[in-house]
C-alpha positions, 0 to 999 in steps of 0.5 A, spaced: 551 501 055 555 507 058 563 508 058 565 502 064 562 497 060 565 499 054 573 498 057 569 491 060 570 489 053 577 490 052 581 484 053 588 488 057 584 492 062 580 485 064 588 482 065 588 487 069 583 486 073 585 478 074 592 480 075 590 485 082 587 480 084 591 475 083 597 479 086 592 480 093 588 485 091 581 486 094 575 488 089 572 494 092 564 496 093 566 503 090 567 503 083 571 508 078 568 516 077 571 516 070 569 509 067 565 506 073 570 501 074 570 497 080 576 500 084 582 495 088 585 496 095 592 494 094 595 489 100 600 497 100 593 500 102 592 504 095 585 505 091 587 504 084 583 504 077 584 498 073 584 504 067 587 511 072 592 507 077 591 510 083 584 514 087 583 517 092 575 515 096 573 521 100 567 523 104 568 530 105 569 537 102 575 537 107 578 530 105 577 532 097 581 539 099 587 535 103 588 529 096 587 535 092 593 539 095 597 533 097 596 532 089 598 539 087 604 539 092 607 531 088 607 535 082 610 541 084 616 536 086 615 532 080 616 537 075 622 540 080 625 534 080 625 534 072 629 541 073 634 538 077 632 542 083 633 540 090 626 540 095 630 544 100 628 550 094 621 550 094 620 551 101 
């Protein structure tokens, strides 16, 4: 049994589970790429991972390099923001 069924077995991650789906959430077709978990669409529109939180679904080479590039420039923000500078700095 690969690593998905072994989070099956943890009892938080499949209250996680009740919970999105309680809350309005739609169990999607396409699964985790880490743990091959069956992803959820949130009512807000985000892919989330029971696990990982938040994913992104592409169908593309170009997608994959806009979510990767959205990805790098968040976390240039977060660790500026930890530095205390402004965002008008950056650019």
């Amino acid at each position: 049994m690969g690593e998905g069924g072994e989070v099956y077995r943890n009892q938080e991650v499949v209250r996680r589970m009740t919970r999105l789906v309680a809350e309005g959430a739609t169990m999607l077709a396409e699964t985790c790429p880490v743990d091959g978990l069956p992803l959820f669409k949130l009512k807000s529109g985000d892919i989330v991972c029971p696990v990982h939180g938040k994913v992104w679904i592409v169908s593309s080479e170009a997608e994959a390099e806009e979510v990767e590039i959205d990805f790098i420039i968040r976390k240039v923000e977060l660790q500026a923001a930890k530095k205390g500078l402004p965002a008008a700095q950056l650019g």
